[in-house]
Structures are given as C-alpha cells and as structure tokens.
Z-matrix of the N, CA and C atoms (Angstrom, degrees):
N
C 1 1.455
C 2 1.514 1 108.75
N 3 1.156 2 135.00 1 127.81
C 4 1.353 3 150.56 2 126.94
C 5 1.139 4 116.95 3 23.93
N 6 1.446 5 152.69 4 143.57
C 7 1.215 6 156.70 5 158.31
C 8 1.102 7 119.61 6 -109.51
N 9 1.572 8 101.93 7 -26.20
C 10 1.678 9 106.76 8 167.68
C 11 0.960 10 119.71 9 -92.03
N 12 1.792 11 128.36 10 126.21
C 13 1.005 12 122.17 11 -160.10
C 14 1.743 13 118.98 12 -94.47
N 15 1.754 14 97.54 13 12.14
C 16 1.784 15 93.36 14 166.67
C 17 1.644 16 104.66 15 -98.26
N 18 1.022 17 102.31 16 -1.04
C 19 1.957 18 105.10 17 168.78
C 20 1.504 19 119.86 18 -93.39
N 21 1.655 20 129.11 19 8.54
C 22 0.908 21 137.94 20 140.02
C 23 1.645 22 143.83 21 -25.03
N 24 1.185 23 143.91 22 95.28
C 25 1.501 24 112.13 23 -177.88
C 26 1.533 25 106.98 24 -110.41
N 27 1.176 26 117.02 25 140.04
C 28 1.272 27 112.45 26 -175.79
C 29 1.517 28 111.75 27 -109.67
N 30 1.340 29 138.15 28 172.38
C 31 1.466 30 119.33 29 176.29
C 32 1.308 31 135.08 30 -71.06
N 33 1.522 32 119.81 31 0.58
C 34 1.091 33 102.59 32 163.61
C 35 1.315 34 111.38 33 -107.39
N 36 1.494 35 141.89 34 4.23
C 37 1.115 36 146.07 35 138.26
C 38 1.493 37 110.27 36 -33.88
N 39 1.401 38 108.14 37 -60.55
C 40 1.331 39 142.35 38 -157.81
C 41 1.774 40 99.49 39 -48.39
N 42 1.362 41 102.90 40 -56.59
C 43 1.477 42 133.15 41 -178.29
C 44 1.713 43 108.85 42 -78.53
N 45 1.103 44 109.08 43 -40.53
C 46 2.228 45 87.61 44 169.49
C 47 1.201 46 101.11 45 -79.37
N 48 1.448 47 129.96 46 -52.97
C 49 1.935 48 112.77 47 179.44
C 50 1.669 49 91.20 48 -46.65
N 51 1.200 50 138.67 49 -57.93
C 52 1.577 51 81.52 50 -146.65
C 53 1.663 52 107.72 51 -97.27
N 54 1.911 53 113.45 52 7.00
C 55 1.841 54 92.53 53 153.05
C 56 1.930 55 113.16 54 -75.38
N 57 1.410 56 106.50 55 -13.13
C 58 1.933 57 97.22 56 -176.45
C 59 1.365 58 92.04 57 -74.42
N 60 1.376 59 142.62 58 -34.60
C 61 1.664 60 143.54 59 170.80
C 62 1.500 61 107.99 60 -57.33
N 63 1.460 62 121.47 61 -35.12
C 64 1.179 63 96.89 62 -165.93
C 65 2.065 64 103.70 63 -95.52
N 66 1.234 65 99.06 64 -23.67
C 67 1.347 66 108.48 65 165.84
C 68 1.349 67 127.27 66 -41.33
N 69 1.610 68 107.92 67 -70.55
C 70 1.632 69 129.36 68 163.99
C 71 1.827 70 103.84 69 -25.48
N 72 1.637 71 118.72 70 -67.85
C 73 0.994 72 147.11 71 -128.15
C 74 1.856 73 85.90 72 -81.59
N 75 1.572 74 107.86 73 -53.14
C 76 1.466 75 102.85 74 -177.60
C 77 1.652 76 120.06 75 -68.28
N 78 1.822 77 94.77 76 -33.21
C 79 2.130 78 90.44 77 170.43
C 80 1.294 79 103.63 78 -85.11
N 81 1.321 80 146.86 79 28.22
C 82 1.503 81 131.74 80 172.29
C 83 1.551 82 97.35 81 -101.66
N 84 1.259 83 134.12 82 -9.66
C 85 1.696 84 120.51 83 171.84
C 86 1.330 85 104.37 84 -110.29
N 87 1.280 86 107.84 85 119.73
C 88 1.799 87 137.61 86 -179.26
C 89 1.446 88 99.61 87 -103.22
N 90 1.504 89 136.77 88 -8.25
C 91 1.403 90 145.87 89 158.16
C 92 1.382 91 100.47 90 68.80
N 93 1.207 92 136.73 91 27.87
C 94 1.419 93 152.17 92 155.89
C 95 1.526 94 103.81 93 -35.47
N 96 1.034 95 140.97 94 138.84
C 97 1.811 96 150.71 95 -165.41
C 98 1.694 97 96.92 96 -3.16
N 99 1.545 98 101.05 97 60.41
C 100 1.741 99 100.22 98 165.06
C 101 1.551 100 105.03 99 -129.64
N 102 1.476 101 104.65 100 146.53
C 103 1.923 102 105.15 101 158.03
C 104 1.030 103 129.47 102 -60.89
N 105 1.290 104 133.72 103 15.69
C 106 1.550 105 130.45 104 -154.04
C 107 1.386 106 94.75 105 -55.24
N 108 1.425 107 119.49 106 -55.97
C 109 1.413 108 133.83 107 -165.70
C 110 1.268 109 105.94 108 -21.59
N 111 1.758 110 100.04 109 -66.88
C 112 1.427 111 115.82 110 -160.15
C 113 1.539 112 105.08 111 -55.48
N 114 1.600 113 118.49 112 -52.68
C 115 1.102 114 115.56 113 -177.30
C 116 1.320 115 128.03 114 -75.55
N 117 1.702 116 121.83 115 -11.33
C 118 1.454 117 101.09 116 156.19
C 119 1.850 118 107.48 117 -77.32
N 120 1.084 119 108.24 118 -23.70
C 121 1.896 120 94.42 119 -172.69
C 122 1.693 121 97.23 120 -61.55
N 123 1.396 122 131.33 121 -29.85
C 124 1.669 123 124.63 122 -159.57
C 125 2.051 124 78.29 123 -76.87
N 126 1.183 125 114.98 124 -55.03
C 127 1.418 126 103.76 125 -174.39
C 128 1.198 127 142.66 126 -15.41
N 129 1.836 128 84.90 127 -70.54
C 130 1.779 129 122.28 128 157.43
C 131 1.532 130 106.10 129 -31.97
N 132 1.207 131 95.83 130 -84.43
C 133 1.207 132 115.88 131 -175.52
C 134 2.171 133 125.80 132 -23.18
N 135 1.570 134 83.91 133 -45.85
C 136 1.581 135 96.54 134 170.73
C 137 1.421 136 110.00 135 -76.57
N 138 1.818 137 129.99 136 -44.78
C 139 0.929 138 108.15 137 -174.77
C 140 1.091 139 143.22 138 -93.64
N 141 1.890 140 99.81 139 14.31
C 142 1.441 141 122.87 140 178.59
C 143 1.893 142 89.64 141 -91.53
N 144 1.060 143 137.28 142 -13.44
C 145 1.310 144 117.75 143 -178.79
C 146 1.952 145 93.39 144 -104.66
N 147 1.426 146 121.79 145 -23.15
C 148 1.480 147 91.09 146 168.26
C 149 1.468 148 129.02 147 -60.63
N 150 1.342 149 109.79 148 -25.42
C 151 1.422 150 133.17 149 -150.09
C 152 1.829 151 86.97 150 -87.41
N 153 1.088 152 120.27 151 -63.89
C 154 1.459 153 122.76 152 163.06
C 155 1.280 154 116.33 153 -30.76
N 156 1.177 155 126.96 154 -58.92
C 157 1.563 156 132.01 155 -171.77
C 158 1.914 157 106.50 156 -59.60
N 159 1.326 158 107.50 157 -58.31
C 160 1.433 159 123.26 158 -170.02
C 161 1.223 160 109.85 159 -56.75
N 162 1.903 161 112.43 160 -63.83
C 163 1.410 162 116.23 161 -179.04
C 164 2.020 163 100.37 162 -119.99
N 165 1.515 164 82.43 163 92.87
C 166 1.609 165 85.51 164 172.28
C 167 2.054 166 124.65 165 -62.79
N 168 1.272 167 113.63 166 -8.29
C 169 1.000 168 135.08 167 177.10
C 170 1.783 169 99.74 168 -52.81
N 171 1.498 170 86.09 169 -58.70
C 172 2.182 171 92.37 170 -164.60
C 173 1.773 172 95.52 171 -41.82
N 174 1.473 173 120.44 172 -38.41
C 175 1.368 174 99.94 173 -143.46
C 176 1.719 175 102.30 174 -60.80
N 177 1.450 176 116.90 175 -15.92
C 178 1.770 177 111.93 176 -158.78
C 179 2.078 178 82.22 177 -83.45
N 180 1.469 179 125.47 178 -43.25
C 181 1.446 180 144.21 179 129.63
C 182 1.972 181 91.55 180 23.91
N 183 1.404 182 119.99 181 -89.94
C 184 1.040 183 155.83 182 -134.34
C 185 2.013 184 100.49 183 -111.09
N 186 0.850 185 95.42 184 -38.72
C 187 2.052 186 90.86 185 161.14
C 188 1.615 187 97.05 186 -85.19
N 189 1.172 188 139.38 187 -18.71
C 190 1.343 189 139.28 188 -162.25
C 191 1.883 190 103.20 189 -102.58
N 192 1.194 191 107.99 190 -28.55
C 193 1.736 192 107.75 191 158.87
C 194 0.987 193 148.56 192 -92.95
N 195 1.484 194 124.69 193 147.47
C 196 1.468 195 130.69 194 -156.13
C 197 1.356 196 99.77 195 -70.60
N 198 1.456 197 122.39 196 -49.04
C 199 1.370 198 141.17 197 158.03
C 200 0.854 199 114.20 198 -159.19
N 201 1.657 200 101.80 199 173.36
C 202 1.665 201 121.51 200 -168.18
C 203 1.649 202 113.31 201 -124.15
N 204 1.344 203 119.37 202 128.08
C 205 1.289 204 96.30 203 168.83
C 206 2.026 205 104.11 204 -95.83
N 207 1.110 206 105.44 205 152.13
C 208 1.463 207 99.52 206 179.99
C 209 1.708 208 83.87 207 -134.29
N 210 1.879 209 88.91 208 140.25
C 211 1.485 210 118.52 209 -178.07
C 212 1.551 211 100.52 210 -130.80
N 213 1.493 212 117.88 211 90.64
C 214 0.983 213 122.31 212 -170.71
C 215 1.768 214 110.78 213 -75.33
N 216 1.372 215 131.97 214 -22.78
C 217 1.314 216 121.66 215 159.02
C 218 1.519 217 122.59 216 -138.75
N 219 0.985 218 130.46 217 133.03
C 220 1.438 219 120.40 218 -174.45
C 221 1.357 220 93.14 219 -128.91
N 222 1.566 221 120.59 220 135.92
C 223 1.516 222 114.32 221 -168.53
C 224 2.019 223 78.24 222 -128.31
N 225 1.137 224 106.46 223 148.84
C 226 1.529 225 126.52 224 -152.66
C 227 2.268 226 101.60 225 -159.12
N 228 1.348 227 98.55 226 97.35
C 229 1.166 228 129.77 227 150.02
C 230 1.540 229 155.93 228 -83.03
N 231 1.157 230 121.14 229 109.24
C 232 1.945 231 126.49 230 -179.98
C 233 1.074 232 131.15 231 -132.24
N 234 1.436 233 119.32 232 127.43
C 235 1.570 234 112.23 233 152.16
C 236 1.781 235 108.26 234 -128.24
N 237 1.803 236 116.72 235 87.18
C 238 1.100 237 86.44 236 -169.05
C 239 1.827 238 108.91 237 115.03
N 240 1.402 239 110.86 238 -91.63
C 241 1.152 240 136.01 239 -175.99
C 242 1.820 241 104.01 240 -126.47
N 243 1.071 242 90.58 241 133.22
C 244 1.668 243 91.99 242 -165.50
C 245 2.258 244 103.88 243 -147.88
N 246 1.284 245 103.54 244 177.19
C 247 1.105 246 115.93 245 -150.10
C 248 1.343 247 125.38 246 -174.62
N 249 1.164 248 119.17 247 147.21
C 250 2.000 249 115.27 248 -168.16
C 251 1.670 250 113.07 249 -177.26
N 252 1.799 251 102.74 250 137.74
C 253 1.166 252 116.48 251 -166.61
C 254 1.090 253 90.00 252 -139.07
N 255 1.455 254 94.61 253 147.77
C 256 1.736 255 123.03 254 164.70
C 257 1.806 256 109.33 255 -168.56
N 258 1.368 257 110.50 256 169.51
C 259 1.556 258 120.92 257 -155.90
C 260 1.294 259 86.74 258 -142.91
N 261 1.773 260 108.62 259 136.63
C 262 1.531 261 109.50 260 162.42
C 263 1.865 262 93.66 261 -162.48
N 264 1.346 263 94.36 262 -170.87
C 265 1.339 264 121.32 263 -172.32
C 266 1.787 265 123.48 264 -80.25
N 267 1.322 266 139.61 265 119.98
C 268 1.470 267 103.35 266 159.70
C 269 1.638 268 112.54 267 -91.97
N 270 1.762 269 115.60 268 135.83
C 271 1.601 270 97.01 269 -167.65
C 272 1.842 271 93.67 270 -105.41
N 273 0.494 272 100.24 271 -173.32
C 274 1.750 273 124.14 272 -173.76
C 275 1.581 274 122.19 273 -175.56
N 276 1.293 275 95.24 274 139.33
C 277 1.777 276 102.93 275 -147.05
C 278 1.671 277 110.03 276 12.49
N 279 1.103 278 111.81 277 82.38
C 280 1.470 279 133.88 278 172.65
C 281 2.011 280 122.15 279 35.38
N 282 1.866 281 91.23 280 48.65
C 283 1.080 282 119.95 281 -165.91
C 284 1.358 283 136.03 282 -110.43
N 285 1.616 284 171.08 283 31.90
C 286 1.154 285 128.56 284 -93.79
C 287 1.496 286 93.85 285 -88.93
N 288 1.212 287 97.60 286 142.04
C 289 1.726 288 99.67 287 179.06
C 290 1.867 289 104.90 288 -130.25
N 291 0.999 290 112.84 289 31.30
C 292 1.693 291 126.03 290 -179.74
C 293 1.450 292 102.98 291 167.43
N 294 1.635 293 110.86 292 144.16
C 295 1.857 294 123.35 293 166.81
C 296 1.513 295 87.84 294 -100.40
N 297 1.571 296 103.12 295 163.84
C 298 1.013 297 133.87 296 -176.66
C 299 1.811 298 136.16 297 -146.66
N 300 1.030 299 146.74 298 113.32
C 301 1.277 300 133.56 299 -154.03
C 302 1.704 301 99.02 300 -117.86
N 303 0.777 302 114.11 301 147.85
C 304 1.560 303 116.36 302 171.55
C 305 1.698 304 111.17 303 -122.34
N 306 1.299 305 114.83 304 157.38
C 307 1.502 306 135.35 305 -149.86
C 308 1.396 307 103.95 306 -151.31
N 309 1.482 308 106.61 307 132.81
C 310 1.654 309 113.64 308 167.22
C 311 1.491 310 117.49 309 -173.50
N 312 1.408 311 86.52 310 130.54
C 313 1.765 312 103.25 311 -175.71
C 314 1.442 313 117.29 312 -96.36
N 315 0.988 314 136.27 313 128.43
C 316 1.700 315 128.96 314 170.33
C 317 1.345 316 121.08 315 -130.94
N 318 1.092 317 124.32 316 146.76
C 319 1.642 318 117.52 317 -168.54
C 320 1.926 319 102.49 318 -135.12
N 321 1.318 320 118.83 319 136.93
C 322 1.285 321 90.12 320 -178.30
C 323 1.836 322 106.38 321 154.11
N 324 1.205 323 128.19 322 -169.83
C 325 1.710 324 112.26 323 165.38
C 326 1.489 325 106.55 324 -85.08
N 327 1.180 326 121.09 325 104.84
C 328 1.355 327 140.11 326 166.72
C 329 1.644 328 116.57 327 -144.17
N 330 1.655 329 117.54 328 160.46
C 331 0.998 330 141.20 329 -153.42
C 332 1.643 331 125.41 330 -173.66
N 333 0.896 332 107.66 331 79.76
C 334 1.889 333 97.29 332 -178.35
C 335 1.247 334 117.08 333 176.95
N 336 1.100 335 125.73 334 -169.86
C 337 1.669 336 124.77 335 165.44
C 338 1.801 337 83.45 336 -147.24
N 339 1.148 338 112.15 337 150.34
C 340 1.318 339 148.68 338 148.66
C 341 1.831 340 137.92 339 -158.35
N 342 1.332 341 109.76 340 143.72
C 343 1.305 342 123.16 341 -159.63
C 344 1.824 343 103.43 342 -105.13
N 345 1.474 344 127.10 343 126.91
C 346 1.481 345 115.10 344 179.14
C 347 1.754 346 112.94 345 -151.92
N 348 1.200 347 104.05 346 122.18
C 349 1.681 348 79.53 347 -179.74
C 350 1.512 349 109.00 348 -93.41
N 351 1.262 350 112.56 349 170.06
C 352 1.428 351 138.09 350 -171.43
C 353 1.550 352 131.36 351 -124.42
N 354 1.315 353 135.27 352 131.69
C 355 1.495 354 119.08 353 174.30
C 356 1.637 355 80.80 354 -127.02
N 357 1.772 356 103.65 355 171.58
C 358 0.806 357 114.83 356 -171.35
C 359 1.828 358 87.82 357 -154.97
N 360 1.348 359 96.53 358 128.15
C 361 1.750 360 103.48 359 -156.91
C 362 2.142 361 90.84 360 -118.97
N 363 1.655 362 101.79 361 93.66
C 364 1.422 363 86.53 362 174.61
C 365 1.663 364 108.83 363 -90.93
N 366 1.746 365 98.76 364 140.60
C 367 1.471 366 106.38 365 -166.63
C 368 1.466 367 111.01 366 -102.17
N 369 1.008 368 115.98 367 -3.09
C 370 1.474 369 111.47 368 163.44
C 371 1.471 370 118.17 369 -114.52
N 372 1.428 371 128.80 370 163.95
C 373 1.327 372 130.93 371 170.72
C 374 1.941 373 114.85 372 -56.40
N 375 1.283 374 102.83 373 -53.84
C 376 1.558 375 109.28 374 -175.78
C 377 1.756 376 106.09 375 -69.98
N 378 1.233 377 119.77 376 -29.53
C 379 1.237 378 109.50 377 160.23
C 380 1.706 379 135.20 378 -70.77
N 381 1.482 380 99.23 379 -17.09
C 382 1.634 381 98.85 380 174.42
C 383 1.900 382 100.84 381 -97.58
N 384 1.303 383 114.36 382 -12.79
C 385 1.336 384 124.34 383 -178.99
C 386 1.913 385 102.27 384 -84.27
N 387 1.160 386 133.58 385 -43.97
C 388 1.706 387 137.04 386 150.69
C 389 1.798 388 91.33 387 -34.43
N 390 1.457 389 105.58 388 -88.17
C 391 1.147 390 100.75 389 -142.30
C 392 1.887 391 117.40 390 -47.54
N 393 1.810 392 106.60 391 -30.83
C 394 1.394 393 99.54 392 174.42
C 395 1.091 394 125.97 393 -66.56
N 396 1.421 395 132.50 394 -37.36
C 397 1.646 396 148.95 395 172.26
C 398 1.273 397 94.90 396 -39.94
N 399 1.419 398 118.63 397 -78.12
C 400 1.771 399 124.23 398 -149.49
C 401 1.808 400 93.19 399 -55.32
N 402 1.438 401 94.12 400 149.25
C 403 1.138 402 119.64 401 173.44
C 404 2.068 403 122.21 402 -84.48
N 405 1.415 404 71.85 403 3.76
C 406 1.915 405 75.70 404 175.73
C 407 1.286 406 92.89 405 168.01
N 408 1.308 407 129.18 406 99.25
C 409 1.571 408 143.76 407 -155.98
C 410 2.295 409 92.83 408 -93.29
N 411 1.178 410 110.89 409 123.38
C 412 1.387 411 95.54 410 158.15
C 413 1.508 412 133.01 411 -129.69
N 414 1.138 413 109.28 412 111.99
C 415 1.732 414 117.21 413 -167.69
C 416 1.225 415 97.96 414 -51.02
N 417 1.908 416 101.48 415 145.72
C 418 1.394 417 121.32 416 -170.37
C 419 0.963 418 97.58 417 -124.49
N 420 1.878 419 92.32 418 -155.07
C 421 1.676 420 94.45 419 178.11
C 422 1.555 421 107.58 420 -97.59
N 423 1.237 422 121.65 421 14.06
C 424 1.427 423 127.56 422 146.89
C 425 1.663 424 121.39 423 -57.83
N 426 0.882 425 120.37 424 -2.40
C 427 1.509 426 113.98 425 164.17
C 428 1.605 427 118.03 426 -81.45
N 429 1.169 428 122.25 427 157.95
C 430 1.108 429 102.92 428 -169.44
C 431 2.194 430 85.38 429 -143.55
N 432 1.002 431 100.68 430 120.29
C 433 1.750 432 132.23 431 170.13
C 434 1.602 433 101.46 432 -49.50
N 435 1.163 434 106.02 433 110.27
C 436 1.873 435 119.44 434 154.35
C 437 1.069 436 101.39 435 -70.46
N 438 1.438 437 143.03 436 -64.74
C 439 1.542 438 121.14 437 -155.64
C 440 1.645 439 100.90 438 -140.62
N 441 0.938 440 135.76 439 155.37
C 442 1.683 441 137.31 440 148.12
C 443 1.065 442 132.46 441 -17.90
N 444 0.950 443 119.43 442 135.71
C 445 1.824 444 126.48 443 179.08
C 446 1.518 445 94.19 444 -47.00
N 447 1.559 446 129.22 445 -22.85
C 448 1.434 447 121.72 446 -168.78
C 449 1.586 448 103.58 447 -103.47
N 450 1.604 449 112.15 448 -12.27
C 451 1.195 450 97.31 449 162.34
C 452 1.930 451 109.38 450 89.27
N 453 1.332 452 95.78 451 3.45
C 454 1.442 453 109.36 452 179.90
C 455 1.610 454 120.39 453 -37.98
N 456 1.251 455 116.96 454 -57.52
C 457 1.374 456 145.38 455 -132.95
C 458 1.080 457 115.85 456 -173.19
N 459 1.539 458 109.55 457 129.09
C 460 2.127 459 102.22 458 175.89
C 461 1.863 460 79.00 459 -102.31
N 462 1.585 461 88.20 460 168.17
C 463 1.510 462 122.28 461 171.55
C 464 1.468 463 115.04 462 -116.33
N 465 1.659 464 111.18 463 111.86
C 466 0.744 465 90.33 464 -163.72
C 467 2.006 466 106.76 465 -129.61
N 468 1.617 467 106.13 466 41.03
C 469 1.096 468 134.29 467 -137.12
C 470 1.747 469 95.04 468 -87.39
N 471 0.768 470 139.25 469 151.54
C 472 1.735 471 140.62 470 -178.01
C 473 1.682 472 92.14 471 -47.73
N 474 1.117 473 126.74 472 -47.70
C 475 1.610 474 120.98 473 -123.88
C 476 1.955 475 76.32 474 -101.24
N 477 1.369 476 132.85 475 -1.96
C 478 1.048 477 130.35 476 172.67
C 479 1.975 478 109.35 477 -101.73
N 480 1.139 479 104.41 478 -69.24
C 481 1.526 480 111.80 479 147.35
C 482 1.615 481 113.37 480 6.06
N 483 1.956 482 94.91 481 -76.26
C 484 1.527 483 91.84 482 -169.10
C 485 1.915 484 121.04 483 -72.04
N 486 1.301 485 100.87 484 9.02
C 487 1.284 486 91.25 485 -153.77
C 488 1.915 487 93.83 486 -85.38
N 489 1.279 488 125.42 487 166.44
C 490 1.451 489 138.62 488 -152.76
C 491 1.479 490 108.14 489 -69.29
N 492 1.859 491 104.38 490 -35.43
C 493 1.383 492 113.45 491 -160.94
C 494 1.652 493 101.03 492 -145.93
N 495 0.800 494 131.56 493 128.68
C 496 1.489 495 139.20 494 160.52
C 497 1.204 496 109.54 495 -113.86
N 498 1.725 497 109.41 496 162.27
C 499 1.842 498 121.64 497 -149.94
C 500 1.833 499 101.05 498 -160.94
N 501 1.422 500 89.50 499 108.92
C 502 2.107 501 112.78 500 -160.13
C 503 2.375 502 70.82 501 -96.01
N 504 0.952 503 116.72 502 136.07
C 505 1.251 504 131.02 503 -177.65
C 506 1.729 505 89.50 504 -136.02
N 507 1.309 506 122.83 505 142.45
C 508 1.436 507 127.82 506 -176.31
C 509 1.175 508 134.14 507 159.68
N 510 1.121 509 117.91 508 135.00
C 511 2.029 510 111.02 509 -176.52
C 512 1.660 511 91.70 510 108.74
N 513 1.285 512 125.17 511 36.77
C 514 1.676 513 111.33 512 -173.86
C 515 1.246 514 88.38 513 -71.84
N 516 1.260 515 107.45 514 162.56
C 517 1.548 516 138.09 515 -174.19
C 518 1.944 517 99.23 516 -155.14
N 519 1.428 518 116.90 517 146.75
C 520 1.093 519 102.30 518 -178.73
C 521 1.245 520 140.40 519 95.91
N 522 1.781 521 119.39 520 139.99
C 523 1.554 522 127.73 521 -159.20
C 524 1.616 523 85.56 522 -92.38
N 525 1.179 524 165.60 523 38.41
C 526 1.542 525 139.40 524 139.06
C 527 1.409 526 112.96 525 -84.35
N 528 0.969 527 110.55 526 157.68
C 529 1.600 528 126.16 527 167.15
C 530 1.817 529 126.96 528 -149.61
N 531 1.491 530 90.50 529 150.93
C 532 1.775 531 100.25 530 -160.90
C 533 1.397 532 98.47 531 78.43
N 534 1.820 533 106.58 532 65.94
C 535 1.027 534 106.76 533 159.35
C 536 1.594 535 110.88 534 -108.75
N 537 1.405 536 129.39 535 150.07
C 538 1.778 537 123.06 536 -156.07
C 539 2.188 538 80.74 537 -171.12
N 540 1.373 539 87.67 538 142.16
C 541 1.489 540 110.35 539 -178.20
C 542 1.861 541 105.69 540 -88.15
N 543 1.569 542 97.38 541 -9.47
C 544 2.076 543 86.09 542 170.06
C 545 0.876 544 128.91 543 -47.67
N 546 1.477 545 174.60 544 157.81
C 547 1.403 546 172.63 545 132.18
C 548 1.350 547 113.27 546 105.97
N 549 1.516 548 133.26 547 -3.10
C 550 1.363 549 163.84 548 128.92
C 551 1.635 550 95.32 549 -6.00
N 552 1.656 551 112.41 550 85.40
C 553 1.574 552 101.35 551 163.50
C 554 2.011 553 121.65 552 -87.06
N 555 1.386 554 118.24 553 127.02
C 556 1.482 555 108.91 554 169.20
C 557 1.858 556 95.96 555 -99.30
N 558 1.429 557 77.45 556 152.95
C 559 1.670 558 111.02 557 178.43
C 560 1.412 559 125.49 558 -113.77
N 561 0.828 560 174.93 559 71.62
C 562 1.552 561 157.81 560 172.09
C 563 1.388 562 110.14 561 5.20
N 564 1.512 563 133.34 562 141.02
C 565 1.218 564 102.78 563 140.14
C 566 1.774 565 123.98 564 -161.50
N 567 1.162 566 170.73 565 139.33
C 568 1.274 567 152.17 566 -139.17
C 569 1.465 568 99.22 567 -78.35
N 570 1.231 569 132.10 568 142.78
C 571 1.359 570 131.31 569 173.63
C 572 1.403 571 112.23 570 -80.33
C-alpha cells in the first residue's frame, strides 16, 4: 500500500475510473473498415430466435411491429454509482436498417453486475418514426413490459397491445437487482 496519500484509490474513485473507462472505450470505435455490423446482425439474429423459442407469443409480438430494436446484450454494473452498455440493431420488416448503442447511469444503493438482453417492439408508425428522428431517444415510464423480469407470461391484453412501445426484457444473468429500461439512453451509431 501507498504511503502517499494522493496515490490512494478509494471506491468511489475506484468506480468513476472505471465508468470514464468504460465510456472512453464505447466512443473510441467509429467502425471505420470493421465487421461490427455483421457481428451485431449474427447477435440479433440469435437473440431474436432465443426470444422466439422461450416466449413463442413475441413472434405474432413481432409480425404486429412497425419495428424492433433488438439489444442483444447489455452488461450493467454498481457499487453505489453504477452504469451499463450494450449495442444492437433497429430491424424493420426483418431488416437492420440502423446500429444502436445504449447508455445508463445510476447513482444510489446499488451493487452488482448483471447481463440481459432486450427488444423493444415499436407498435405504431409515429412511435418508430420519434424514435429514429431523436438524436438520443430515452425510454421512460411510457414503455409498457410484455412479461416479467422472470419472464413468466407475455401480456397480451388490448390495453397492452395499444400502447406505442413495448419492452421483451430477458436472458438475466447475474447478482444485481431492480433492473428496469427507464432512463435507458439509445444513440445511433456506425458499427
């Protein structure tokens, strides 16, 4: 250990280096002569057929949307002050026609790491037309949950149906909890 006490790190030091590391780390690829593309679409691709297999419900889900963005992993960290990234596709008629990265800050009693992927099924035209315009779209509490964090049961009731945006949450992995897609910023971004 150190004797000098400005060479110290303490944990919450400990904890902004490594969200300013993980920050840096996601704007340093501009995907300039890279595959990313390919390999988030193989991503997509898998976790639109896990998501199929588990809750066969989404697929009528998914003929019933304008588009989908699918976020095949979002890995989400805390002690305290916490934070989470992941990159995916938006598809349209079973397309990717934009990448996407997602971002999230939290401050607060938390502790954990957990890993979960996500689709996000917009059901109207003006809602998948919002989300492409905005320059950094952030899910609220206007989303409205198909099934449980446990994944029990989809809902598939009119008064869910009508709502703008629905949110398939699934594949948890991981000791965090009170995990929820509100404050969840998406970005555009070149793969």
């Amino acid at each position: 250990m150190s004797k000098n006490p400005d060479l110290r790190l303490t944990r919450r030091g400990f904890a902004l280096s490594a969200l300013a590391g993980l920050s840096v780390t996601a704007a340093c690829s501009n995907g300039v002569g890279s595959n990313n593309g390919a390999k988030i679409d193989a991503r997509v691709d898998a976790t639109l057929n896990q998501m199929y297999a588990t809750y066969p419900n989404t697929v009528g889900l998914a003929q019933k949307a304008n588009g989908m963005l699918v976020m095949p992993l979002v890995t989400e960290a805390g002690f305290w002050v916490g934070g989470g990234y992941g990159r995916g596709a938006l598809r349209v008629n079973g397309v990717s026609v934009d990448y996407y990265s997602t971002a999230k800050a939290s401050a607060g009693l938390q502790i954990g790491v957990q890993q979960y992927a996500h689709v996000l099924f917009f059901m109207t035209e003006a809602a998948l037309a919002d989300f492409r315009r905005s320059s950094g779209w952030v899910a609220g509490g206007d989303v409205e949950y198909v099934f449980s964090d446990k994944g029990d049961s989809i809902a598939t009731d009119t008064t869910t149906l009508r709502s703008p945006v629905l949110a398939a949450v699934f594949g948890r992995a991981g000791l965090r909890i009170g995990a929820t897609l509100e404050g969840i910023k998406y970005t555009r971004i070149i793969p």
